[in-house]
PASEBA-1860 file (N, C-alpha, C; in nm, 3 decimals):
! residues 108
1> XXXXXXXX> -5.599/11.202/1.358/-5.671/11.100/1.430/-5.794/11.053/1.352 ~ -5.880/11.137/1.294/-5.986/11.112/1.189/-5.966/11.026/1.084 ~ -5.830/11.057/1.003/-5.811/10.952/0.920/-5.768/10.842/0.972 ~ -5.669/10.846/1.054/-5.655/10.675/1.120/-5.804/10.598/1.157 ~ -5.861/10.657/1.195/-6.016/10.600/1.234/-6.058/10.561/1.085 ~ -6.073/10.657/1.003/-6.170/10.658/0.848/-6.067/10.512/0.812 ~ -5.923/10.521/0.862/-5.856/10.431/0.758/-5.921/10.271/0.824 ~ -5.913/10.291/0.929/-5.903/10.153/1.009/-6.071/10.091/0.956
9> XXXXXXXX> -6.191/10.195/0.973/-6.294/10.180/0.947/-6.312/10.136/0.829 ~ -6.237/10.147/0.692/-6.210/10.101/0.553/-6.198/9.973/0.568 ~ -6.093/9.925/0.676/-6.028/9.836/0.635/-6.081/9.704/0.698 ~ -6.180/9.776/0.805/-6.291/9.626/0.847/-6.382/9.642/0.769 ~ -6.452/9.736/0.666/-6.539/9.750/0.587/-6.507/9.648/0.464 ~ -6.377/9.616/0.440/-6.324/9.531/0.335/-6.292/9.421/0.363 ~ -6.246/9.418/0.482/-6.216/9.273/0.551/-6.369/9.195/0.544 ~ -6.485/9.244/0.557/-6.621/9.227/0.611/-6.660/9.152/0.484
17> XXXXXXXX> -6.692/9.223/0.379/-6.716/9.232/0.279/-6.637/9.076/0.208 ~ -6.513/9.086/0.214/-6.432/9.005/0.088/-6.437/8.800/0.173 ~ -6.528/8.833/0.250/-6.553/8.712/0.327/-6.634/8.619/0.232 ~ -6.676/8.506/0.206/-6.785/8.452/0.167/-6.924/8.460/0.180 ~ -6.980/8.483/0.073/-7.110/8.522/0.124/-7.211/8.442/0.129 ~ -7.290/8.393/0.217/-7.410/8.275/0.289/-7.449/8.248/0.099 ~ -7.541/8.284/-0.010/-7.522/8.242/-0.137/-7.430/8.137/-0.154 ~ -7.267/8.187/-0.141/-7.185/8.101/-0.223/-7.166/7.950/-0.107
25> XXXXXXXX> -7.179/7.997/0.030/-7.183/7.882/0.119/-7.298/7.781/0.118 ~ -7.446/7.844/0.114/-7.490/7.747/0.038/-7.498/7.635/-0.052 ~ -7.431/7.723/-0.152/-7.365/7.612/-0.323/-7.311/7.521/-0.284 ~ -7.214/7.582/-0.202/-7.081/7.470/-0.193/-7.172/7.341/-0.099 ~ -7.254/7.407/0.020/-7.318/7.266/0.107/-7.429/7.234/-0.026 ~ -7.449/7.263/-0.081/-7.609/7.192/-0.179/-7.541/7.063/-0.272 ~ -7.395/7.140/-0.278/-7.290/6.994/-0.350/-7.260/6.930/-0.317 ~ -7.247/6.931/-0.208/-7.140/6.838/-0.106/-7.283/6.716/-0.047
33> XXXXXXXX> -7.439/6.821/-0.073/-7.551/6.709/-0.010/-7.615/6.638/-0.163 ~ -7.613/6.712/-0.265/-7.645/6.648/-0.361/-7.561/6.529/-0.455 ~ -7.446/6.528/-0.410/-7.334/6.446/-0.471/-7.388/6.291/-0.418 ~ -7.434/6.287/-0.263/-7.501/6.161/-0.266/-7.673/6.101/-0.276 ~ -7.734/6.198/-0.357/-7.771/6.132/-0.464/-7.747/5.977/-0.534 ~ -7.865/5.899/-0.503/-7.821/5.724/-0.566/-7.709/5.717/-0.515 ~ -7.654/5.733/-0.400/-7.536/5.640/-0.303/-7.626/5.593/-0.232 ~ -7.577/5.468/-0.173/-7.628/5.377/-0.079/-7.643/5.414/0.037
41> XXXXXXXX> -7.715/5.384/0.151/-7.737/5.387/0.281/-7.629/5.377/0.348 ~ -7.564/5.253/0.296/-7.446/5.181/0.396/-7.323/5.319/0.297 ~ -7.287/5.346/0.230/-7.225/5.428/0.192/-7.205/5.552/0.280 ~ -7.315/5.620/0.295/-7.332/5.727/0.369/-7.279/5.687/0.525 ~ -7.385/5.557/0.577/-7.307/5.517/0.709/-7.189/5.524/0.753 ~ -7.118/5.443/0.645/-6.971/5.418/0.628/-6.879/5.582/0.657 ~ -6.962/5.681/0.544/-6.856/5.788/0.553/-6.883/5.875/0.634 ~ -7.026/5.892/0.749/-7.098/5.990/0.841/-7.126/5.914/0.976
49> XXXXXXXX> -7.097/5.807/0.959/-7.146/5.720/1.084/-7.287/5.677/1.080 ~ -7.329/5.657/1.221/-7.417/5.622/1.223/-7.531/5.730/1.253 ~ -7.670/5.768/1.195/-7.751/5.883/1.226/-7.781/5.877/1.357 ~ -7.794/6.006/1.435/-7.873/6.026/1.526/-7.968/5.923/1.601 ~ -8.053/5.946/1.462/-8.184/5.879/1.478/-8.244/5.862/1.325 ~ -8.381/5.796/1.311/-8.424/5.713/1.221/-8.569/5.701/1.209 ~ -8.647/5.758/1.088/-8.775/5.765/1.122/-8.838/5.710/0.970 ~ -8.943/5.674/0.982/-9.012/5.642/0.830/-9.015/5.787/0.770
57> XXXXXXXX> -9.037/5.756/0.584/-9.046/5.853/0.552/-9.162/5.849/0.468 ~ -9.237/5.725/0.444/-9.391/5.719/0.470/-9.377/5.652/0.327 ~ -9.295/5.639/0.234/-9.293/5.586/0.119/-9.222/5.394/0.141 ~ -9.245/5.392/0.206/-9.139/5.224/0.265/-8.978/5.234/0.230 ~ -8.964/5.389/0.287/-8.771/5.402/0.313/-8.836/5.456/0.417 ~ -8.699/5.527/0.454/-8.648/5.618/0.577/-8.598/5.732/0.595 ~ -8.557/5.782/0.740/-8.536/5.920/0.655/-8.400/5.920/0.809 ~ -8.288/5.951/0.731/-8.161/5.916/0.864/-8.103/6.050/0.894
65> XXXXXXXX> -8.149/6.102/1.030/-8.099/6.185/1.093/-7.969/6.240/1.154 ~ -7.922/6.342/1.119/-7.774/6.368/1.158/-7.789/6.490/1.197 ~ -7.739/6.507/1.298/-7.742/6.641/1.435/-7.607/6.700/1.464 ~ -7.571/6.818/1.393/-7.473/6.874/1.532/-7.505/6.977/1.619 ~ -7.390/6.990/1.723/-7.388/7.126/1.782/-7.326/7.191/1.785 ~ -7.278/7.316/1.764/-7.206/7.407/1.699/-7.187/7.529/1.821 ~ -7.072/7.530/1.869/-7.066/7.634/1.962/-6.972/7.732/1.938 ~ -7.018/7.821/1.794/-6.908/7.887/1.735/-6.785/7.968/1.793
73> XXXXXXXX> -6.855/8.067/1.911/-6.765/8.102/2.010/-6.680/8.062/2.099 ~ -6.691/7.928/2.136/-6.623/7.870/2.224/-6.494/7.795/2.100 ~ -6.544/7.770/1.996/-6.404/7.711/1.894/-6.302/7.859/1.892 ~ -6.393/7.987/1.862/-6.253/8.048/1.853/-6.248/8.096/1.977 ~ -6.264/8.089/2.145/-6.247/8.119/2.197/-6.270/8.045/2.316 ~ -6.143/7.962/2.359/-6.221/7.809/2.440/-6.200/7.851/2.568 ~ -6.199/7.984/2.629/-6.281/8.004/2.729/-6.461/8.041/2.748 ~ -6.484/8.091/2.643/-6.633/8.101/2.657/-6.670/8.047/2.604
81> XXXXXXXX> -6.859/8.033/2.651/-6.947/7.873/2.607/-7.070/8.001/2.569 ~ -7.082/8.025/2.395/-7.172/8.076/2.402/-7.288/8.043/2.300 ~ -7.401/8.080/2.282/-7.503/8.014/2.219/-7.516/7.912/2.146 ~ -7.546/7.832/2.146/-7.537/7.711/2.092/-7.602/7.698/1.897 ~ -7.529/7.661/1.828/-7.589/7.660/1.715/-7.616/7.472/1.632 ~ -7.746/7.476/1.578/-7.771/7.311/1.556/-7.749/7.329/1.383 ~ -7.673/7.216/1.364/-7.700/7.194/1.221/-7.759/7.033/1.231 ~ -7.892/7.034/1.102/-7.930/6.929/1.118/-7.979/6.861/0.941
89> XXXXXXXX> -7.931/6.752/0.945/-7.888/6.732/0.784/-8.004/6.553/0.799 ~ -8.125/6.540/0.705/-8.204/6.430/0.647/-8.192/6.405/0.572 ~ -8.115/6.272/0.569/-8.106/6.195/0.412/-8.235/6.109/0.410 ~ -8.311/6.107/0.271/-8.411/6.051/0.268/-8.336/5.883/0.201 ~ -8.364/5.755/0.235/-8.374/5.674/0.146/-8.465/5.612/0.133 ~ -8.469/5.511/0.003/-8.587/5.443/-0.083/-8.558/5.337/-0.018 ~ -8.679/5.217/-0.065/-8.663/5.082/-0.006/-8.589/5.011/-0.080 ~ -8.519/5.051/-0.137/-8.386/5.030/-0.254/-8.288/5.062/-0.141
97> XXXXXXXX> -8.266/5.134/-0.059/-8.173/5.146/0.032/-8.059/5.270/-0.037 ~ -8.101/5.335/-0.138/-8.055/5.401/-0.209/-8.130/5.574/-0.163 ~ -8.015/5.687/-0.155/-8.070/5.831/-0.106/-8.129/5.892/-0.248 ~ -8.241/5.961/-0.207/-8.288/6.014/-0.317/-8.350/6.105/-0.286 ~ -8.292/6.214/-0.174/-8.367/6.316/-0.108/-8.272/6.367/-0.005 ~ -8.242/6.491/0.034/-8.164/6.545/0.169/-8.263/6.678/0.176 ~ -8.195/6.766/0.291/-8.271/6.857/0.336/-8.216/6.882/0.461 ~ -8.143/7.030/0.459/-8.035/7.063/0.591/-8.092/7.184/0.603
105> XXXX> -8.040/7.198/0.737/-8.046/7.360/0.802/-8.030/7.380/0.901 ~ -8.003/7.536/0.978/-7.935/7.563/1.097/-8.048/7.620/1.164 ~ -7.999/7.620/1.292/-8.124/7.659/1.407/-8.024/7.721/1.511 ~ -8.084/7.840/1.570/-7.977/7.904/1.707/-8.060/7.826/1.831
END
């Protein structure tokens, strides 16, 4: 019975482990936000919709807000509704109408 336990205990210890680790998930979102870099406003619109919301960014651009909500437990489990998680992603643009700035992050 000990080793079935030690074994099973291995084997979420490896399962745990061989997951992605927040580092490499980072990378991959820092690419996916730096790629638009000098794309257009209407570009971004086009492929994210329309922001949230919309605020100066004190240089004569803007800065376009994009909000989600993330209810991780309830995707894998669509009977329960549990803590709510925000991801929230600022594209900065110039009065060129061109991005030259982002800045994301999660909130519980």
């Amino acid at each position: 019975m000990k080793f079935i336990f030690f074994v099973l205990c291995m084997i979420t210890v490896l399962l745990i482990s061989c997951g992605p680790s927040r580092k490499a998930i980072d990378a991959k979102e820092d690419s996916s936000f730096n790629k638009w870099i000098n794309h257009s406003k209407s570009q971004l619109v086009r492929q994210w919709g329309q922001p949230d919301s919309v605020m100066p960014d004190g240089r004569n651009g803007e800065v376009l807000i994009y909000k989600e909500g993330i209810d991780f437990l309830s995707v894998m489990n669509e009977k329960y509704t549990g803590p709510q998680h925000s991801f929230r992603k600022e594209m900065f643009v110039n009065s060129d109408s061109l991005i030259y700035h982002w800045r994301a992050w999660r909130r519980k």
